[in-house]
N, C-alpha and C positions, 0 to 999 in steps of 0.2 A: 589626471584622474587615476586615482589608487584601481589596483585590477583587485577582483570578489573576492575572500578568502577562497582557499582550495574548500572544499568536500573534505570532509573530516569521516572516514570509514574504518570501523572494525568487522574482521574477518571472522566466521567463529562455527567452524566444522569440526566434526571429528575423525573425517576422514583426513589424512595427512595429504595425500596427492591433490586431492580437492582444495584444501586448506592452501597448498603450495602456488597451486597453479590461479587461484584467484587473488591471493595476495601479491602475484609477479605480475599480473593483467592492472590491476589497482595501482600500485606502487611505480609502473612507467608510466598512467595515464596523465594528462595535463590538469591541471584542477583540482587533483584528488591527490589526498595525504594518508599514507596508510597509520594508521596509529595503535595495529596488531591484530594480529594474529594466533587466536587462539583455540585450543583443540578441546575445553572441557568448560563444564558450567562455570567454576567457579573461576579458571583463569580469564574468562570472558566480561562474568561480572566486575572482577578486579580492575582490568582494563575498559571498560565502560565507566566505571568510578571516576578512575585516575585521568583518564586522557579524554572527554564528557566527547564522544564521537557522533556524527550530524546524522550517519547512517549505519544500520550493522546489518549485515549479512549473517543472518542467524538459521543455524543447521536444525530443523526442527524439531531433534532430537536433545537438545540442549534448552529448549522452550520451555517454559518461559524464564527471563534471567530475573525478573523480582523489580522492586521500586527502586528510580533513580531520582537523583536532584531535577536532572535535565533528560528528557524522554527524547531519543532518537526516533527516527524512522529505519523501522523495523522491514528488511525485505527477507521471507523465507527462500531460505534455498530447498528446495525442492524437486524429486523426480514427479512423471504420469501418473504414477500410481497410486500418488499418497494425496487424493483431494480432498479426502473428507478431513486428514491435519492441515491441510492447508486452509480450508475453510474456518475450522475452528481459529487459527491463527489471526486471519482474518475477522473475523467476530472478534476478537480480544482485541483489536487493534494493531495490527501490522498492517504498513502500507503497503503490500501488495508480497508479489512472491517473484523469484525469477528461478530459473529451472538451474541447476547446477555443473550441467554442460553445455551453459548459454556460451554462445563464444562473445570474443572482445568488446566490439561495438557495443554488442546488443546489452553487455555488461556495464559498460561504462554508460549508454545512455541511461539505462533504469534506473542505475544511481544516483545520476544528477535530477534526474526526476521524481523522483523520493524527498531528496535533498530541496525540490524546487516545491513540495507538498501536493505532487502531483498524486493521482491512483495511479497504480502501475500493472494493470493486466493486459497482455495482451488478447486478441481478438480467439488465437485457441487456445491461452489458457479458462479467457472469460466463458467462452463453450462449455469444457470441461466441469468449469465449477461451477454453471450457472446448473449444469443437471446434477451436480452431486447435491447444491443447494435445493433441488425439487427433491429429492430421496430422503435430503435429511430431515428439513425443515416441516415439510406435511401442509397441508390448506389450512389449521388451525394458528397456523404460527403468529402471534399475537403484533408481532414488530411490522407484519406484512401490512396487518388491519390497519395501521396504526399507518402508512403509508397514503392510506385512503382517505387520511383524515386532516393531511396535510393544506395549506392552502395553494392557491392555482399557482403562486409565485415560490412557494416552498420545493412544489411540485417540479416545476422549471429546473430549480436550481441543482435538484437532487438527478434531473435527467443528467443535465451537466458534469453532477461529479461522476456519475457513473459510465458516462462517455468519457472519463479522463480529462477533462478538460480545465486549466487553473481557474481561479477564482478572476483572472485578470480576463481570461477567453469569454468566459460565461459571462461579464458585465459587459463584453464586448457585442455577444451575442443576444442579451435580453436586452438593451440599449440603457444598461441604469449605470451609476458609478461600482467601482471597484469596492468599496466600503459598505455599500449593500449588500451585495452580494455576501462580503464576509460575513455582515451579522447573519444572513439567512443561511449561511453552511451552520451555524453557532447551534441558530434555532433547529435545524434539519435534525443534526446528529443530536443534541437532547431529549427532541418528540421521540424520534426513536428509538433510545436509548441505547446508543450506537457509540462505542467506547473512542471513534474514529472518522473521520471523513470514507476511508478506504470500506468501511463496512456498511456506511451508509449506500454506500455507492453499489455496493455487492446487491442490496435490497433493492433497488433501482433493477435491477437484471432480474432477481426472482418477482418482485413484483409484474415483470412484464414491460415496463417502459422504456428498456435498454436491449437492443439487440446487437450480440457482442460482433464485431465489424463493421456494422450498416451505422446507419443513422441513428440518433435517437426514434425510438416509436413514441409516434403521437399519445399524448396524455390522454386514457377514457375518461 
């Protein structure tokens, strides 16, 4: 049996040392092919074009890079202090964020889990941004409503994605096949109008039904 292609990642900060030091963690890890590194919008778009990359490490400062043939999975690099662009990113569709003094591991896993169409927050970044989501968004926020109106089975799935958990977890978990499950992520993020899996899942947490480390919380 043939082994998976690697992880196809583009780098794209514009800090230089940052940009260095995550293209040298990338570029030795097993699986993952660096296919550039770059320090400004449009050197980034370029290489997103030319070399169609599975994941990109995009400096949120650089956001957004515009319409491609083939849409990667978008992880924000990001520090503490910027949750409300981080958020926004997230609503637009980036699948998740990693902090930009992640060390190696924790770097190399989020990737292949981006790569594998996992959400990728962890338990305090999901903290973080589940109360910058209560600041920003307000009790009126129409997508929240719209969570309520789901079905009990929609409901489930969306607990799911916002636990992080793949499409293959979740059918393991509700006891149904793997193909259902997809069409109901399909249906989820539509109702909501949720550019993303990763954002739907974000609304799972301000809704209430996601408690970032614990379990899922029971459906009201």
């Amino acid at each position: 049996m043939l082994p998976p292609p690697p992880v196809r990642v583009l780098v794209a900060d514009r800090d230089p040392a940052v940009r260095s030091r995550l293209a040298a963690v990338l570029d030795e890890a097993d699986g993952i092919e660096l296919v550039g590194a770059a320090g400004d919008a449009a050197s980034a778009r370029a290489t997103l074009r030319r070399r169609l990359p599975d994941v990109v490490l995009l400096d949120m400062r650089l956001a957004p890079l515009g319409p491609v043939a083939r849409r990667p999975a978008v992880l924000v690099l990001a520090t503490f202090d910027s949750e409300s662009g981080i958020l926004r990113a997230l609503r637009d569709g980036a699948a998740g964020f990693v902090l930009r003094s992640a060390r190696r591991n924790e770097l190399i896993k989020v990737v292949r889990l981006a790569a594998d169409g996992h959400v990728v927050l962890s338990p305090d970044a999901s903290r973080r941004l589940v109360s910058a989501a209560t600041r920003l968004s307000g009790p009126r926020d129409e997508r929240l409503a719209q969570v309520d109106r789901l079905t009990a089975r929609e409901r489930e799935v969306l607990i799911g994605i916002g636990s992080a958990l793949s499409n293959a977890e979740i059918a393991s978990r509700l006891g149904v096949p793997e193909p259902v499950v997809r069409a109901v992520v399909s249906q989820v993020v539509r109702k909501l109008d949720c550019a993303h899996r990763t954002a739907a899942g974000l609304l799972a947490y301000e809704r209430g039904l996601c408690r970032p480390g614990a379990e899922p919380a029971e459906t009201p």
